[in-house]
C-alpha positions as CSV (number, residue, x, y, z in Angstrom):
1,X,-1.0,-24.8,3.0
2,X,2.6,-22.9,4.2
3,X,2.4,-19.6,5.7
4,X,2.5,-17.1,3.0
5,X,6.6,-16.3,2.2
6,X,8.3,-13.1,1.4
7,X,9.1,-12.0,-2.2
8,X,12.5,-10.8,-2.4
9,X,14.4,-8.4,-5.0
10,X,18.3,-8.7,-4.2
11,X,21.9,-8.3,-5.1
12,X,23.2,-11.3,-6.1
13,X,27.3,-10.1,-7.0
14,X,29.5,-12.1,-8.9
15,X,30.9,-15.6,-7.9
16,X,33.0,-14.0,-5.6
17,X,30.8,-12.7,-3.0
18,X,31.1,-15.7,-1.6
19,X,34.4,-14.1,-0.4
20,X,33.4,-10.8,1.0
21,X,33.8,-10.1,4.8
22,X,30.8,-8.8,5.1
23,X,28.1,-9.8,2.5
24,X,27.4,-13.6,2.6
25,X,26.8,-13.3,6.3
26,X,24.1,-10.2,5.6
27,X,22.7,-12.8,3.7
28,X,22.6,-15.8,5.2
29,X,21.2,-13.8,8.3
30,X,18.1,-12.4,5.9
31,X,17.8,-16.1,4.9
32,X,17.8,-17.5,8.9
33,X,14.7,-14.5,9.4
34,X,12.6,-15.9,6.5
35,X,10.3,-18.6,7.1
36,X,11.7,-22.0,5.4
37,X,10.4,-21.7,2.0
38,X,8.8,-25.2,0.3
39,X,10.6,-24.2,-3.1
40,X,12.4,-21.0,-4.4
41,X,11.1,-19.2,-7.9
42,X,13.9,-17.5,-8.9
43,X,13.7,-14.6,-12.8
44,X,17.3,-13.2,-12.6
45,X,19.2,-10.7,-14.9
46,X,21.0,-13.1,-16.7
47,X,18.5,-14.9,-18.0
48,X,16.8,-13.0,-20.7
49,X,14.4,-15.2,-23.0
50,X,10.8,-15.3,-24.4
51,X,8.3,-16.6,-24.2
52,X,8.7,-17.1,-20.7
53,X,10.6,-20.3,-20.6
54,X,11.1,-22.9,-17.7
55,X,14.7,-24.0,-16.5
56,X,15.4,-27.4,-15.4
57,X,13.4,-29.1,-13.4
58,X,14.6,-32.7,-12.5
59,X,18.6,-32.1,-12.2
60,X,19.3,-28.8,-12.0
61,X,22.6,-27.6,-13.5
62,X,25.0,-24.7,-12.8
63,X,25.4,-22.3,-16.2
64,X,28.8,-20.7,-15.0
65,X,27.6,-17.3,-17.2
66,X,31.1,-15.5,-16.3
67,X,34.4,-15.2,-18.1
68,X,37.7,-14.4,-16.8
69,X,37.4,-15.8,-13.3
70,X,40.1,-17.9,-11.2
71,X,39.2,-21.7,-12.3
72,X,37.9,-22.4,-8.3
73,X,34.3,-20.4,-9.2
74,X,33.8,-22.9,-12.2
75,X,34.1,-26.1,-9.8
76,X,31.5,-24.5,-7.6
77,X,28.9,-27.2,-7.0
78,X,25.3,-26.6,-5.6
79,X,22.9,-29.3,-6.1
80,X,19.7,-28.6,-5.0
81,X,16.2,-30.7,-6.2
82,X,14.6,-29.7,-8.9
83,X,10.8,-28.1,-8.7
84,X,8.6,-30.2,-11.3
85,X,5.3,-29.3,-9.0
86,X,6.2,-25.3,-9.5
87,X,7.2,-26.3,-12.7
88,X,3.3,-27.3,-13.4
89,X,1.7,-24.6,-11.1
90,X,3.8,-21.5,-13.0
91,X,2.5,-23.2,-16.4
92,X,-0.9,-22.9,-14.8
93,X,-0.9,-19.4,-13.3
94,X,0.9,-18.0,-16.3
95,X,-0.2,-19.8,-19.5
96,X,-3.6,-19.0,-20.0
97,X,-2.9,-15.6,-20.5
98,X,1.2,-16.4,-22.0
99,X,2.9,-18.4,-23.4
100,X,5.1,-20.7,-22.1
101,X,8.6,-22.7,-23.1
102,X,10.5,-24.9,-21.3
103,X,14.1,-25.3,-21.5
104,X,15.1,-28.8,-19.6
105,X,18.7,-28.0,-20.2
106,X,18.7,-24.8,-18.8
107,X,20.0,-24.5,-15.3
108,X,20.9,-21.7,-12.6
109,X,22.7,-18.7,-13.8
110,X,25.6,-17.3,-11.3
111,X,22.2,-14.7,-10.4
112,X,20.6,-17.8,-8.6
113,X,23.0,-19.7,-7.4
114,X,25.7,-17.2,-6.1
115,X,23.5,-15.9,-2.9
116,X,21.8,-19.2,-2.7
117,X,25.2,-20.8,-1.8
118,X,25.4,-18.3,1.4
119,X,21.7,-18.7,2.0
120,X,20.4,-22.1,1.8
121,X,24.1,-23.6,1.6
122,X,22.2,-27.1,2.0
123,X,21.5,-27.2,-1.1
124,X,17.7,-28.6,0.2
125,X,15.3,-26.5,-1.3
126,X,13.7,-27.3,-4.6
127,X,14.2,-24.6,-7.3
128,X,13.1,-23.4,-10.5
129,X,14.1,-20.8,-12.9
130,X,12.5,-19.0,-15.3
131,X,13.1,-16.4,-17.8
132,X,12.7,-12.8,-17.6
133,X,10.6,-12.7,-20.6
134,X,10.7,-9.0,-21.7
135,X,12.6,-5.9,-20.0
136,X,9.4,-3.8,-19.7
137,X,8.2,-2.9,-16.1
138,X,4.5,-3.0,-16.8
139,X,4.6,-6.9,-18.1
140,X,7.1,-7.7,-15.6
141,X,5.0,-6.4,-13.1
142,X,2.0,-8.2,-14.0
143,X,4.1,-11.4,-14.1
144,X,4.7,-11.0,-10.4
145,X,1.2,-10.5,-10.0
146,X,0.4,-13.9,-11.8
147,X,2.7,-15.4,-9.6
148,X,1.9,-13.9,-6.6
149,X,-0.4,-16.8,-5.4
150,X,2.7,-18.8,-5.3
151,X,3.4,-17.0,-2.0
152,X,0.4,-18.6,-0.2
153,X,2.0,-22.1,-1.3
154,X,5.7,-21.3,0.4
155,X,7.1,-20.6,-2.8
156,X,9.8,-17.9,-2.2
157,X,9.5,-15.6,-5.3
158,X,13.2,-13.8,-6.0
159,X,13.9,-11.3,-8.4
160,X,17.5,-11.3,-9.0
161,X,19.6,-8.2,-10.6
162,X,21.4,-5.5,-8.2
163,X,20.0,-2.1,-7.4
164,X,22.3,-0.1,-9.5
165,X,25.0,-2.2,-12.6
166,X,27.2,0.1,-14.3
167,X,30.0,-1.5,-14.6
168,X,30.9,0.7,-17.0
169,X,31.3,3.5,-15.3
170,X,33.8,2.2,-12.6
171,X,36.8,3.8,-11.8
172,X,38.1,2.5,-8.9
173,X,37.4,-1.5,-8.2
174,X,38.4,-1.6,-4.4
175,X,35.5,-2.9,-2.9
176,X,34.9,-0.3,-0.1
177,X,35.3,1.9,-3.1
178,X,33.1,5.4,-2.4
179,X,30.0,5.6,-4.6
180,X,29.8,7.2,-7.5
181,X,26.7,10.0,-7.2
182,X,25.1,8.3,-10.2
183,X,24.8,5.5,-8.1
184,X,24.0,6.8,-4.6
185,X,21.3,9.0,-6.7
186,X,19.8,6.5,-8.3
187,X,19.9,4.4,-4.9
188,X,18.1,7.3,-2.5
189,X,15.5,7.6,-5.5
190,X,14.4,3.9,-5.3
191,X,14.5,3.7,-1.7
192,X,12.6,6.7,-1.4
193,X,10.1,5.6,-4.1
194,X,9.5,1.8,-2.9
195,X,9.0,3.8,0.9
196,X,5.9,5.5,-0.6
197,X,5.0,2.5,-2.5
198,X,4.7,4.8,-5.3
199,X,4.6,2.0,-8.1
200,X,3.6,4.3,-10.8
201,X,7.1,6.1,-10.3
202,X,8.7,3.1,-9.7
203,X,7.2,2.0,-13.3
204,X,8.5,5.2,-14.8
205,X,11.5,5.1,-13.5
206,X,13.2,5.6,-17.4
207,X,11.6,9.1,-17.1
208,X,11.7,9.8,-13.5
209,X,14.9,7.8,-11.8
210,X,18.6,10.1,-11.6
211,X,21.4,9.1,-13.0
212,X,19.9,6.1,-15.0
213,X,22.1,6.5,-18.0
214,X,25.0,5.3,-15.7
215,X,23.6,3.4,-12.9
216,X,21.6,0.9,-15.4
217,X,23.2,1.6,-19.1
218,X,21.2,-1.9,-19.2
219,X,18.0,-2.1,-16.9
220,X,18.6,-6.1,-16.8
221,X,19.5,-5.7,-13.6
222,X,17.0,-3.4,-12.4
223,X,13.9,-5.0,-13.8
224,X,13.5,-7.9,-11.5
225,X,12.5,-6.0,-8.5
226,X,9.2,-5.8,-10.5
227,X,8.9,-9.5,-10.5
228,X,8.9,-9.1,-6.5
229,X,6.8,-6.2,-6.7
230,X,4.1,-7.3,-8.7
231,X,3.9,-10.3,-6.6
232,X,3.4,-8.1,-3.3
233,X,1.0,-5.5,-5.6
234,X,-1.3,-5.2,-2.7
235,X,0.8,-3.4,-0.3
236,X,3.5,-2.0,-2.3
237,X,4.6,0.3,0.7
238,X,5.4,-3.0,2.6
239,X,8.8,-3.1,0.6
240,X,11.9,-3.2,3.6
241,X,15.3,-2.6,2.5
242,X,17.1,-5.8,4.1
243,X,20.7,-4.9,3.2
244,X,22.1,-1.8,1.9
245,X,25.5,-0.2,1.3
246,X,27.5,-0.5,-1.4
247,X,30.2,-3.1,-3.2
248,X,32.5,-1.5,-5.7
249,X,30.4,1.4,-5.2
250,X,27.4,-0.3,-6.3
251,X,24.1,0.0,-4.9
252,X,23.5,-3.8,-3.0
253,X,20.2,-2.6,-1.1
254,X,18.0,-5.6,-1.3
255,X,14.7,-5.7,-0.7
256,X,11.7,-7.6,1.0
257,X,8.2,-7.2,0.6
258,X,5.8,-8.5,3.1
């Protein structure tokens, strides 16, 4: 039995991140602070399916989910060992109340892989993706809590997505760019919110968050920090903003609840 692990909700960026002066280095640092996980559990944005469905579990595949790119970010390589045991303990914690798929073709989207390249660049820590099987805070958020037993084995549960997405709405692409207020609105509310550990805001955040129209004109990306959330439901004010600041003028805080 490991020492129980972190869940995490973070910003993963595009496939150039990997680039930035600043970021990789914020989160490679995070990673150096955790203790060394036995496997990572990762339900990012880009992965929308249900039932919840299981990636790959033997080799694990790169889906390069991203068009338009220089031809470098589609030769990225990151092999790391597939998670057949997590495989088997998700079924179990999960499919008596769900079901279940699997997918053995399916491997990590750029929302996995991208910060794990900066954060485990070794490539040495089993993975596993799954699906984010529905959009809707309340099931998302009792996922986590399925899952959240996990954490006692040294699984490192990660919700993928980026604290506010609209893409949109961008004007001006520099990546120091100012923030737009839908997006520093947006950003205060949540970190405000997950301070109080106010999950029934956090939950109706549709009806309650500013600026939503523009910050999330999806909530893909939003909706994983309930994965994280849910899997830390007993002391939801333990949530501590890890990295914050913003990349295009997007909200990058990322999260870790303890």
């Amino acid at each position: 039995m490991s020492d129980r692990v972190p869940a995490l909700y973070l910003g993963h960026g595009a496939p150039p991140l990997v680039e930035d002066p600043i970021w990789p280095a914020e989160l490679a640092r995070w990673a150096a602070d955790l203790p060394r996980p036995q496997a990572i559990l990762v339900v990012s944005a880009h992965w929308e399916a249900a039932p919840l469905t299981i990636g790959a579990t033997t080799t694990v595949p790169l889906v390069y989910d991203f068009y338009g790119f220089p031809e470098r970010y589609y030769r990225v390589r990151y092999p790391a060992p597939g998670a057949p045991l997590l495989a088997r303990r998700v079924r179990e914690l999960v499919g008596g109340t769900t079901a279940v798929a699997e997918d053995p073709a399916r491997g990590l989207d750029h929302g996995a892989y991208v910060p794990l390249t900066v954060m485990y660049p070794g490539a040495d820590v089993p993975v596993l993706q799954i699906s984010m099987p529905s959009l809707s805070a309340t099931e998302l958020l009792s996922l986590g809590r399925r899952l959240a037993p996990l954490r006692e084995e040294g699984v490192l549960i990660m919700g993928s997505g980026f604290m506010t997405h609209g893409l949109p709405f961008l004007r001006d692409f520099r990546p120091d760019a100012p923030a737009p207020s839908w997006s520093s609105e947006f950003d205060a509310w949540a970190a405000e919110t997950l301070a109080r550990g106010d999950v029934d805001a956090l939950v109706d955040y549709r009806r309650l968050a500013p600026g939503l129209p523009y910050a999330h004109p999806t909530v893909d990306h939003f909706v994983p920090l309930f994965v994280a959330l849910g899997a830390s439901i007993e002391h939801p004010d333990r949530a501590r903003t890890v990295i914050d600041g913003y990349f295009l003028g997007l909200s990058k805080r990322s999260l870790q609840f303890d």
